[in-house]
N, C-alpha and C positions, 0 to 999 in steps of 0.2 A: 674553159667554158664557165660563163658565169648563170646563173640562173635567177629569178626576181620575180615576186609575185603578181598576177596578172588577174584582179576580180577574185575568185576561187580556185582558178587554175593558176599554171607557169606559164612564165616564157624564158626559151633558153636561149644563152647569146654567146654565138662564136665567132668572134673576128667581125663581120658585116653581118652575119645572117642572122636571125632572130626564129625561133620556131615556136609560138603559140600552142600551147593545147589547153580547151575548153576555158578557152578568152572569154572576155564581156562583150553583149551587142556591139557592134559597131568597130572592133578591132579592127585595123587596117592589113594587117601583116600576115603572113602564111600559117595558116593553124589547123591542126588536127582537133576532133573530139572523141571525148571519150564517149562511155555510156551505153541505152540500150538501142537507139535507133540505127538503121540499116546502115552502120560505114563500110562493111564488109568481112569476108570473115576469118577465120582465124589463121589463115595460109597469108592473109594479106599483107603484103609490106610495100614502103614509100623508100621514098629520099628527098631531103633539099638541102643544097651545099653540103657540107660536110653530117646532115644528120642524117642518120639511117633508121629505120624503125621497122618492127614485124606487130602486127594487132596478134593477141595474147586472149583467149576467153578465160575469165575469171565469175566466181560466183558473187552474184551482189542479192542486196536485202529483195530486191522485184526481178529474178532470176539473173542471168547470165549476162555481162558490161563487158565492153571492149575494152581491153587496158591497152598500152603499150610497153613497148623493151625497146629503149631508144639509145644509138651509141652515136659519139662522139667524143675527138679526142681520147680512143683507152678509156672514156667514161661509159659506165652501160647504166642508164637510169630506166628502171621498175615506175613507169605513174599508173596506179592502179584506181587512180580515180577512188569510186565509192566500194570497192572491192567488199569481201567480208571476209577474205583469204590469200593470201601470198604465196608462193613458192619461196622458199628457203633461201634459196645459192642462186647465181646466175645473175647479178647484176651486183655494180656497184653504192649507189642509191636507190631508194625506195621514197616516192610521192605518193604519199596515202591521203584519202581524204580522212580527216580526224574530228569532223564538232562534233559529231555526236548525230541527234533526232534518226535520219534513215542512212548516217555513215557509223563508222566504228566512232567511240567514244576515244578521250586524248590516252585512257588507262589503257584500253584493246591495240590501239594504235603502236601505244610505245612499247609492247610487251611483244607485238608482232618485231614491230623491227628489234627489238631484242634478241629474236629470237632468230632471225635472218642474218644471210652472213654481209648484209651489205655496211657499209662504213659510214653512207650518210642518210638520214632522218629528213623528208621533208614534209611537212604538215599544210596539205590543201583543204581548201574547203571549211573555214576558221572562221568565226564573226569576226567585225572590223566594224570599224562606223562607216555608215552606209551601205550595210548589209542587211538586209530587211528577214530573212531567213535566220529561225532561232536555232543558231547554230552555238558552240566552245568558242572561248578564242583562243591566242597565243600564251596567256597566264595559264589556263589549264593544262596545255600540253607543254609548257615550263616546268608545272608542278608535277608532273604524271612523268615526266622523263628526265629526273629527279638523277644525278649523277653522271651522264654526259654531256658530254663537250659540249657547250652553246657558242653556235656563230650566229652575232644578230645581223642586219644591215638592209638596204633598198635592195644592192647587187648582190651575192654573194660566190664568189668564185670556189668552185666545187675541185679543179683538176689535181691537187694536190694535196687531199685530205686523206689521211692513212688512219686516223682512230675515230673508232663512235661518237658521231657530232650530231646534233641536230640542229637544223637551218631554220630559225625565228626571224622569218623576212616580214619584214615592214610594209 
């Protein structure tokens, strides 16, 4: 499975299928969102192709976000969006949202996944150019998670990673 940055959010790619979550206007492709508006509630779970997903209630800064536990592949990926909290154990990546103003900052972020027993880092919701929201970007959560593994790239394939990496996608 490889994964690559989509707007603020992901998109994850297995084989043909591609699964979006909290894409930009205009995405054409299959996508979940995260967040606080009504997707349903925390019993709920999807499928397409090979990904499977259950919605997860998490505490965020303006109460309670839907997150996801998405598997694929023997991969179980945590995207917890704007969360303000994780569970420990139970997945194998973790997608936090990390700029900062009303997410975790790249410091809260990377101490979270530190603290987690997941093996990969992936940092949502990041300024870039063309991002008009005063958010971090990718140099802060470089600096903030300061002694693991960096994988940079557009794509980054996640199915065989075994040590603390964090994914600086482009």
């Amino acid at each position: 499975m490889k994964v690559r940055r989509l707007g603020i959010g992901l998109e994850l790619i297995f084989g043909r299928f591609k699964l979006a979550i909290d894409p930009p206007k205009g995405y054409k492709g299959f996508s979940i969102f995260s967040g606080t508006y009504p997707i349903g509630k925390k019993s709920d779970r999807g499928a397409y192709g090979p990904f499977k997903w259950e919605v997860i209630e998490l505490r965020a800064l303006r109460g309670k976000i839907n997150a996801f536990l998405i598997d694929a592949e023997d991969v179980k990926i945590l995207y917890a969006g704007g969360s303000l909290e994780v569970p420990k154990r139970g997945y194998d990546a973790l997608a936090l949202a990390s700029g900062g103003t009303w997410y975790m900052d790249p410091f809260k972020a990377c101490k979270t996944f530190r603290d987690s027993e997941a093996k990969i880092f992936i940092p949502t919701a990041l300024w870039r150019p063309g991002v008009s929201l005063p958010l971090e970007g990718l140099e802060e959560v470089r600096d903030r998670c300061r002694g693991l593994k960096r994988l940079r790239g557009r794509y980054v394939s996640i199915t065989k990673i075994r040590e603390k990496s964090v994914l600086l996608l482009e």
